[in-house]
C-alpha angles and dihedrals in degrees: 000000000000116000093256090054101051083051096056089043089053090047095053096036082054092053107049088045087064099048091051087060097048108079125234127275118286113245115229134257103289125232125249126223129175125194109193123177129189120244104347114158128239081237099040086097136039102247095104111035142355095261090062114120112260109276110156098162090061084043088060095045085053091060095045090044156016117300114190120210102196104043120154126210103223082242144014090233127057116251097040086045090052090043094053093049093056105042104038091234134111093260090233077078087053094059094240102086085129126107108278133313107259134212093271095026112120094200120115142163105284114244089230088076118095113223133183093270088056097042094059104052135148101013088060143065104206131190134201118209123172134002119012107176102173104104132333103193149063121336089358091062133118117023095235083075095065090051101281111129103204129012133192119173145063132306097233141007112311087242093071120075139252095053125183137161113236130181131184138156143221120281088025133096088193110109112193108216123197133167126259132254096197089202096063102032101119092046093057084056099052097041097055081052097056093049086045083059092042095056094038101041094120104048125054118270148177118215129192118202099189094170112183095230146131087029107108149285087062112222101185112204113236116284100037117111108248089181098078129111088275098038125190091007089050095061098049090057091045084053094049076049096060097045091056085054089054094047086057092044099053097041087057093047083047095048088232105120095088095062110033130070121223121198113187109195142138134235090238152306119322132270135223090333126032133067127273090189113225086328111113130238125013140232117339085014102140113244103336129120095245092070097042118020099084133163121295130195125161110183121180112141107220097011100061122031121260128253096356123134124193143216106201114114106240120163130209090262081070091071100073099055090039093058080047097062102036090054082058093254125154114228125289110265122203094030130098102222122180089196124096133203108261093183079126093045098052100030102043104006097256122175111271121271091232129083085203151330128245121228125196142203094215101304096353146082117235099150147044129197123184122174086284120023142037127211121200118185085170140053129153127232126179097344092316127108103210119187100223091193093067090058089051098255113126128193118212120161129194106234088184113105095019087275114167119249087252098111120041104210087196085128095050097051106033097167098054087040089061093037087062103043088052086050087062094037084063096044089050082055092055097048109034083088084060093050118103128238096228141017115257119262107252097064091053084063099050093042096055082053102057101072085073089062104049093088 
């Protein structure tokens, strides 16, 4: 080798050297996206068994993401459980850990409370599209008040009259109002969210899909097949299928999937239609799976790893200090927050952060859950919420293996039974300063109306 060659050796062997010892560039602060339905089952798709109802685009999500197995809703009703999931806080220290907010109730999420769309400002540009459930009137409405920048959708679930669309933005006290086509309600929704990625594709943002299905009455939207084995309500979740398939579509047309996060959840269990799986009870159905346990993917290639599922109990209050984390965000200060950062769950299948998660039955606790039991002290029968504990019947379930809360094996294990029972004891303790002193107005009404509808 000639003078002039071993110098040039010597040059490119130096740089890339040098280049080997510079790290790569940093990806940015990732987007945020949450899909949130109403009311869809644990066994609405078929993520988690062969009797799920077909959702391939969700199927393809799961192997390009994360799917949880034991995700909890905040709540087992909607507006506690939407509450929870943006504040980061058991809803009961919202003050609206009571049942729903209803058409003539004045109650709302107070503006104190820091949701996602708060805590990531102002780094982020963040949309509403969809439900909001969380106050309609006075100081709680619109949206834009609470940090989001710009809201389309609806103030409560599409079942409750009047109904209306409404739609307003940050810095302006204008909302636009417009009248609802049921059958393409969803669609309005998503398509106002696309639009929202589209004009913000080059910033950071957090968007939040609340679509209002499946929550009956169905209203499918034309082309999907109401004729199938679940009807009505088939086709509505066919049709939250394809939009997810839409949403991947149009971030990867976008270029946008390596750098946003989707989390595709619901607010909890379903009602009188849908499926729970082999999970037992159903919306509002006190401790039990059925009510809480609802579906979890987090999809975010090359952000999250691909076809993992995980094991690891999370709830919906672990979002905002997660979003937190992945923008590069140190933890919120000044707030009492019960959620925890799952970036380890959900990147390399790490144990949960909690020791365990509180479930409640409105203000109170009337459940605990860790990694591996369950403890029940109430359970309802017939109208009736009857605190099993108090008659000397205890429910402890073994979460290990996937079993169904149908044998409580309190007898078998004694120890843990009375570890977990102290541990409610304790979280009844927390929260008895949170709990109202009365119930709000509007349900005395209705429920001085409801004798008359027993016959």
């Amino acid at each position: 080798m000639n003078r002039r060659h071993l110098l040039a050796a010597a040059a490119a062997s130096a740089l890339l050297a040098g280049s080997a010892g510079r790290a790569a560039p940093a990806k940015r602060a990732p987007n945020f996206i949450v899909v949130l339905c109403d009311d869809l089952g644990y066994g609405d798709v078929s993520l988690y068994g062969p009797d799920g109802l077909p959702t391939p685009n969700l199927e393809k999500m799961a192997r390009e993401g994360v799917v949880a197995t034991d995700y909890y809703a905040p709540a087992n009703l909607c507006s506690p459980s939407r509450a929870g999931m943006l504040t980061g806080r058991y809803p009961v220290r919202t003050g609206l850990g009571y049942e729903v907010i209803m058409q003539q109730d004045d109650r709302g999420l107070p503006l104190s409370e820091v949701t996602i769309a708060k805590a990531l400002k102002p780094a982020y540009v963040s949309g509403l599209f969809g439900k909001w459930h969380l106050g309609h009137l006075g100081q709680y409405w619109p949206p834009t008040r609470h940090g989001f920048d710009t809201f389309f959708g609806i103030p409560y679930s599409h079942d409750m009259a009047p109904l209306s669309l409404f739609e307003a933005h940050a810095g302006s006290d204008e909302v636009a109002r417009s009248a609802v086509d049921f059958s393409r309600l969803q669609q309005d929704f998503y398509d106002h969210a696309e639009r929202f990625i589209e004009a913000n594709k080059d910033r950071p943002f957090f968007l939040e899909l609340a679509l209002s299905a499946p929550h009956l009455p169905e209203h499918p939207h034309a082309g999907f097949d109401t004729q199938g084995r679940a009807g009505a309500y088939g086709a509505v979740v066919a049709e939250i299928d394809a939009l997810m398939g839409r949403l991947m579509a149009k971030l990867r047309a976008l270029r946008l999937e390596g750098d946003t996060i989707v989390i595709f959840t619901s607010d909890n269990g379903p009602w009188y239609e849908g499926s729970a799986g082999w999970l037992r009870e159903r919306k509002g159905g006190a401790g039990y799976d059925g009510g809480y346990r609802v579906p979890f993917v987090a999809w975010g290639p090359g952000r999250l790893p691909a076809g993992r599922r995980t094991a690891s109990m999370i709830m919906g209050i672990d979002l905002l200090p997660t979003f937190r984390a992945m923008a590069g965000m140190p933890p919120l200060t000044g707030v009492t927050l019960d959620g925890r950062d799952i970036t380890a769950v959900l990147t390399q299948g790490a144990a949960s952060p909690h020791e365990e998660l509180v479930l409640f039955d409105n203000e109170i606790p009337v459940g605990i859950r860790t990694q591996d039991w369950k403890y029940l002290d109430t359970l309802y029968y017939r109208g009736i919420r009857m605190p099993v504990g108090l008659l000397g019947y205890q429910e402890l379930y073994d979460e290990r293996g996937g079993q169904a809360e149908n044998y409580s094996v309190a007898d078998v294990h004694p120890e843990i039974a009375a570890a977990m029972k102290a541990r409610l004891e304790a979280a009844k303790a927390t929260f008895a300063p949170f709990k109202h002193a009365d119930i709000p107005e509007v349900f005395k009404t209705l429920r001085a109306q409801l004798p008359h509808t027993q016959d």
